[in-house]
Structure formats: structure tokens, C-alpha cells
C-alpha atoms as one frame of an Amber mdcrd trajectory, in Angstrom:
protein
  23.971 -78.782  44.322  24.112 -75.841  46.339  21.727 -73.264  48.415  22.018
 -69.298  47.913  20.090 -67.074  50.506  19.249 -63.702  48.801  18.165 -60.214
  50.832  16.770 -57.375  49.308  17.284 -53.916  49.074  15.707 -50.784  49.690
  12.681 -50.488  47.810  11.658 -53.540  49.200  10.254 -52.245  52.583   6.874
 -52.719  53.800   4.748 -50.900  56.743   4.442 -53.223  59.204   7.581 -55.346
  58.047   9.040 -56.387  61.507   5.466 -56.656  63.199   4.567 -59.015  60.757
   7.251 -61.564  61.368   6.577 -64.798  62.308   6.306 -65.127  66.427   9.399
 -67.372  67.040  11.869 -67.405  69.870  14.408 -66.829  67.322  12.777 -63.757
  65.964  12.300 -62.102  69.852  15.795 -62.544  70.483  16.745 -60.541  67.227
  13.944 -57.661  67.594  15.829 -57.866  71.366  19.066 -57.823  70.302  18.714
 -55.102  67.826  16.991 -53.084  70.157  19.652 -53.318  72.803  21.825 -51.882
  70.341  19.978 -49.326  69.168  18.901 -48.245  72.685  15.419 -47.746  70.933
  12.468 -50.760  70.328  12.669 -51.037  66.652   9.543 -51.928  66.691   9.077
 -48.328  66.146  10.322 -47.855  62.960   7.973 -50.096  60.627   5.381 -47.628
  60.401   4.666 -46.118  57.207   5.470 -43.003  58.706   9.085 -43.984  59.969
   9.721 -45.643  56.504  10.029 -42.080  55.538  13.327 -41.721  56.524  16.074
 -43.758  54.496  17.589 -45.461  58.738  14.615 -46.929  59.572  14.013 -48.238
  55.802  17.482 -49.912  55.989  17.348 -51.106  59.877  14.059 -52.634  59.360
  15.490 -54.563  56.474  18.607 -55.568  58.604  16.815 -56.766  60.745  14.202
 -58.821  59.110  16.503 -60.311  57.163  18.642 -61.531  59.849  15.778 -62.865
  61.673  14.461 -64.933  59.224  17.217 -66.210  58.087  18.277 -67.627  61.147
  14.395 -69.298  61.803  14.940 -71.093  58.643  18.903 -72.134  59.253  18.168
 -73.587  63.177  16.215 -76.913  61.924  17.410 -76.624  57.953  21.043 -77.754
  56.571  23.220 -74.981  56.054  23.001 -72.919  53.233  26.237 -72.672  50.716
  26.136 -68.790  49.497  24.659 -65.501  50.770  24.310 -62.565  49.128  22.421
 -59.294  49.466  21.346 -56.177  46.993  22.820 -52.777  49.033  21.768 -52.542
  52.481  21.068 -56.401  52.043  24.631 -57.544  52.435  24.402 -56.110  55.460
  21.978 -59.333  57.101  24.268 -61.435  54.277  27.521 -60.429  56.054  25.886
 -61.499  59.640  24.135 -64.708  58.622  27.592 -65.547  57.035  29.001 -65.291
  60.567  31.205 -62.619  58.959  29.764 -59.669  60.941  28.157 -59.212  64.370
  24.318 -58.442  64.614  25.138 -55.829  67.110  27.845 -54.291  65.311  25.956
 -54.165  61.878  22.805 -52.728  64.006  25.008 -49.922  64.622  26.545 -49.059
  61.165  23.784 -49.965  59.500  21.970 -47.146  61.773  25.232 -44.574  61.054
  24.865 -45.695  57.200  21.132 -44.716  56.620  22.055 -41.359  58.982  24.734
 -40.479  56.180  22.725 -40.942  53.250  19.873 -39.334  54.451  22.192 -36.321
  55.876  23.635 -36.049  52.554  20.799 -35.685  50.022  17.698 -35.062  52.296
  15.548 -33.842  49.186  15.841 -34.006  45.828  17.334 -37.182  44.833  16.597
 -40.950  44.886  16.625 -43.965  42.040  14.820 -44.763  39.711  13.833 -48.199
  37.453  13.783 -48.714  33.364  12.543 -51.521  32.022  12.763 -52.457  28.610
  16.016 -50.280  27.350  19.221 -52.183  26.869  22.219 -51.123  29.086  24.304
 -49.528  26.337  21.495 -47.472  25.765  20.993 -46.302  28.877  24.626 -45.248
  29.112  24.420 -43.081  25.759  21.677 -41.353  27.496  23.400 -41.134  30.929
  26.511 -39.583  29.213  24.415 -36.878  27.430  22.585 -35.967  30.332  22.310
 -32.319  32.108  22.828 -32.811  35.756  24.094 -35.338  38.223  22.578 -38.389
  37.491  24.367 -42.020  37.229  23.947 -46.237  36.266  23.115 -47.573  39.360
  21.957 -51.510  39.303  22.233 -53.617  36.615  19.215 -55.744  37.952  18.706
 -57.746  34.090  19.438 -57.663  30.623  16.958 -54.672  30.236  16.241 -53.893
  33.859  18.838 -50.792  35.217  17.897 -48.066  38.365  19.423 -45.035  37.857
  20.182 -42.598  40.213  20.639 -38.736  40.777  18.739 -35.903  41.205  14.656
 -36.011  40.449  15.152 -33.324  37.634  18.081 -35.095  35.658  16.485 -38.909
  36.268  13.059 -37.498  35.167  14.781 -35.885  31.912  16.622 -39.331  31.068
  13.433 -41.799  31.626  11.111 -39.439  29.597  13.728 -40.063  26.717  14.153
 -43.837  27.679  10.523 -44.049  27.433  10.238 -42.011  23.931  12.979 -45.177
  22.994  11.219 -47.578  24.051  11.258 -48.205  27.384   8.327 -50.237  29.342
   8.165 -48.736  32.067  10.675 -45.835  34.227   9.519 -45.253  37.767  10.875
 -43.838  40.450  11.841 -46.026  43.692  11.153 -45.986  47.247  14.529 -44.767
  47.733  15.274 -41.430  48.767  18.937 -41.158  47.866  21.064 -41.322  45.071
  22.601 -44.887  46.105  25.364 -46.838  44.302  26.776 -43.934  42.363  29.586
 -41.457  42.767  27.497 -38.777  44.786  27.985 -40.742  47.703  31.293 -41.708
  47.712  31.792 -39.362  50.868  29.765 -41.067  53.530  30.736 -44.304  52.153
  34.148 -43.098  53.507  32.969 -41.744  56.937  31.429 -45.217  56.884  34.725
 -47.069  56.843  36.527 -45.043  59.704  33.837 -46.419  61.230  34.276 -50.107
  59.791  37.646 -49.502  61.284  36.768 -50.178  64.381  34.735 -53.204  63.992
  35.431 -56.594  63.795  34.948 -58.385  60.398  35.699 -62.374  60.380  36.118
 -64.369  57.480  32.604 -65.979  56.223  31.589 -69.474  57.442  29.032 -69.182
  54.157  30.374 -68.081  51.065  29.880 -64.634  50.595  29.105 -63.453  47.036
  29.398 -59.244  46.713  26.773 -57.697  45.091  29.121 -54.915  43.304  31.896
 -58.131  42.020  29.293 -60.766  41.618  32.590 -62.583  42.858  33.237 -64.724
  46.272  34.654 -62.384  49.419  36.509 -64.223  51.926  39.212 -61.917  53.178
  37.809 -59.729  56.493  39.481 -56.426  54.748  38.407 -56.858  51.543  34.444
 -57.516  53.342  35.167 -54.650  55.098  35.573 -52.485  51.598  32.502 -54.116
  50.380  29.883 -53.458  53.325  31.729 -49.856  53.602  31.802 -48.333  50.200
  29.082 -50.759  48.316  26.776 -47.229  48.806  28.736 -45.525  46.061  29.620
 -48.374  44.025  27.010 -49.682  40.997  25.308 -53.423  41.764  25.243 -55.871
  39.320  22.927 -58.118  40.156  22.752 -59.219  36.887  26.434 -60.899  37.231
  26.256 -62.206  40.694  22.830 -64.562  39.610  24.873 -65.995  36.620  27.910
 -66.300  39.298  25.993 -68.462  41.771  24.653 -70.126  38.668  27.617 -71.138
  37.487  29.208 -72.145  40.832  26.084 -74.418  41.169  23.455 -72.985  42.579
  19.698 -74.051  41.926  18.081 -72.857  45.121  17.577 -69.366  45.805  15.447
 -68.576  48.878  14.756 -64.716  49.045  14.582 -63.291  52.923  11.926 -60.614
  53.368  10.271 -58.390  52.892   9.019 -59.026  48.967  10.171 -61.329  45.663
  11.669 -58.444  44.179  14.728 -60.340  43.189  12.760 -63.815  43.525  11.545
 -62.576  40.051  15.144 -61.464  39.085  16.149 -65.076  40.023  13.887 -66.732
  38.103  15.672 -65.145  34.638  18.898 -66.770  35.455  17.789 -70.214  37.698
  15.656 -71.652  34.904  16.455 -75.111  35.824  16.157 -74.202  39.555  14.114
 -73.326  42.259  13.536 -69.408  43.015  11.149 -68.725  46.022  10.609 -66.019
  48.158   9.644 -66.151  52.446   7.073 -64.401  51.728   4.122 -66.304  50.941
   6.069 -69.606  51.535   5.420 -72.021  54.573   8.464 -72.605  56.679   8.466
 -76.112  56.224   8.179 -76.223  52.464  11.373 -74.089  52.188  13.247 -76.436
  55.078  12.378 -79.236  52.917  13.667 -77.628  49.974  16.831 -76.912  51.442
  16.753 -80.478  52.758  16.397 -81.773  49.236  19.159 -79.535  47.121  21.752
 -80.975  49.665  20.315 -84.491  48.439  20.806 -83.367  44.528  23.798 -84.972
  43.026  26.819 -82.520  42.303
């Protein structure tokens, strides 16, 4: 059977993220890499002060993700399938082989500068639980001011996103319908919707200019929930997956049904470690975090051991 690697989104930050990683030759030569890019230690942005801004949120989760990822890959079989929620294909893309750590450092750093220069205040995501999707799109259509479906995380788990007033408006109605729970995110744009469909395309000229190889691990897209092998078409997805809605939803039942009954989830957090486990119920779901290296090695180990 086969392996899927997950990374998470934003949201999923933590203060401290990259100083809490595990202290690995593999790891230094990421948090050195990075750096060298950057021309800054990113080291500095993991506080809970720099987490305030939308690059470092999204750099810090680049980078962890990468660096993890390739710990548990040097002395573990290869993995079949990556995939990655928003700013998490990003580490996807270069643990595929698809993208170079260097090169994503950069647009990853020019992709959190956009979104933040584009809605500095005002706007962000937020999460209802417990209100079918159809629902949520009557309420989305009859709503007064900018505010859009965003992530189709389960069944009756969707993020919306827009501005506080309208997203505030539509969860007090979700919740007067039903809803478990609407909260807002750690996000402080409007992400995967059509309000940033314009620095999604000042992120491709710069895309343009970067080279994109085709994946030596299957690449699933977390806007298709479908397989991305072409370099152009990878190119699309990293560029414009900003402005374009995520169905996780789709891409779990995907790797599902192309085999899939190990997901390991990079860090930070088991956000969609607990997605996971609604769709891998004859698998194994586990997050880094709070997992011993060698337990998920062996468990990687094993799965290539499970008959087809």
C-alpha cells in the first residue's frame, strides 16, 4: 500500500515552531539554507510577535515542513504521495523534488508579502463546524459584503473567508442553524477566494522565472484533489492556489482511493491528522508532532511491506 506525507496550512503555526525542531544535521542545513536565501536568520521569525505578520507565518511553515520531512525520508523508504493545505504545497512541491528549497524560500517570502500588502486589516478566515456545505452556500449567496467558501476541510467542516464584518454576519446565522462551533482563524487574509486573485497573478510572473521539474513523488493538488505531474500545470497550482477554494475533503478520499493507508502529517500540529482520520478509517493517521522518529520510520517501513 502506499505512504502520503501531508503539510499544513496557516492556522497551524506555533511560537517557537522552528526553534523547537529536532537538532539534526539535516534540520541545520535547512534553517541554513533558508536563511541564505532570505539573507535574514529565520530563526527570527517564530516569535509570537513575528507570527503577526501573514510572511513569517507562511516561511516558518515552509520551512518546517521541509525540514522534517527530509529527517524522516534520509533513513525511511520513500514516500508515494505529497500533498499540502495552501502554503503547505509549498514544502510538498520541494520534498517532491518538484521545486527548489531556495527558490520556494523566495516566493514563498514574495507570496506572504502580497497577501499581507493586499488586505492588511480587516479580513481573514474563518471555521464552521457542524453546517452542511449546501448550507453554507445559501448563506454565502445571501450575504452583504465580500465574503466567500474557502476550504472544504469535511462533510460539515468549511472556512470561509472575507471581510470580519460579512464572515461575522454569516457564522452568527450558521450558528442560529445549527452550527457547532464558527471561529475565526489565525489567518489574517482572505485566502482561497476571489479577493486575491490579483497577487496570485503577480505571483506567477514571478513563477515565470523559476524552475519547476516534474515530481519524483506524486504530487496530489490541494484545489483538484487530483495527481500534478506536468511542471506548467505545478506551476498554476503553487501560483494561483491563494485564490482558488481547497478541498481537502476530495484530495483524502483521492489518496484513499489510489491506496493510501499511511498519512504522516509534517509540523507544526494534527490539524489535518484529525481530518485524516475521517477518511483513513482502515489506516494509519499520525502526526510529527508528538510521535518518535523511529516509530514513524518503522511505519513507513511497514506500509511498503503491506500487500497491494
Amino acid at each position: 500500500m502506499s505512504t502520503l506525507l501531508v503539510f499544513p496550512g496557516q492556522g497551524a503555526q506555533q511560537p517557537g515552531m522552528l526553534h523547537a525542531l529536532p537538532v539534526h544535521p539535516v534540520v541545520q542545513a535547512c534553517l541554513d539554507e533558508a536563511s541564505a536565501a532570505l539573507g535574514q536568520s529565520v530563526l527570527e521569525l517564530d516569535s509570537a510577535r513575528a507570527l503577526a505578520a501573514t510572511r513569517a507565518v507562511q516561511l516558518c511553515l515552509l520551512v518546517a515542513g521541509v525540514a522534517c520531512a527530509r529527517v524522516l525520508l534520509r533513513d525511511s523508504p520513500p514516500a508515494d504521495y505529497v500533498a499540502g493545505l495552501s502554503i503547505g504545497a509549498y514544502p510538498a512541491a520541494v520534498v517532491a523534488g518538484a521545486l527548489d528549497f531556495a527558490d520556494a524560500v523566495r516566493l514563498v517570502a514574495l507570496r506572504g508579502e502580497l497577501m499581507q500588502a493586499a488586505y492588511p486589516q480587516g479580513y481573514g478566515m474563518t471555521a464552521i463546524v457542524g453546517v452542511e456545505l449546501g448550507r453554507i452556500e445559501q448563506l454565502l449567496a445571501a450575504a452583504e459584503g465580500p465574503v466567500f467558501l474557502a476550504n472544504i476541510n469535511a462533510d460539515n467542516q468549511i472556512v470561509i473567508a472575507g471581510s470580519q464584518d460579512a464572515m461575522a454576519a454569516v457564522a452568527r446565522q450558521a450558528k442560529a442553524q445549527g452550527a457547532a462551533l464558527a471561529k475565526p482563524l489565525a489567518v489574517s487574509v482572505p485566502s482561497h477566494c476571489p479577493l486575491l486573485q490579483a497577487p496570485a497573478a503577480q505571483l506567477a510572473e514571478a513563477f515565470a522565472n523559476v524552475t519547476v521539474q516534474p515530481p519524483k513523488i506524486r504530487y496530489l493538488s490541494g484545489t483538484t484533489a487530483r495527481p500534478i505531474v506536468q511542471p506548467d500545470k505545478l506551476r498554476d497550482d503553487l501560483a494561483f492556489n491563494m485564490c482558488r477554494v481547497v478541498d481537502w475533503r476530495a484530495l483524502a478520499r483521492t489518496a484513499f482511493e489510489r491506496g493510501v493507508r499511511l498519512q504522516i502529517e509534517m509540523p507544526p500540529g494534527s490539524v489535518l491528522t484529525g481530518l485524516g482520520r475521517r477518511t483513513f478509517t482502515d489506516g494509519t493517521v499520525i502526526a510529527w508532532q508528538g510521535a518518535r522518529l523511529d516509530t514513524l520510520q518503522t511505519l513507513m517501513q511497514e506500509e511498503t511491506r503491506r500487500p497491494q
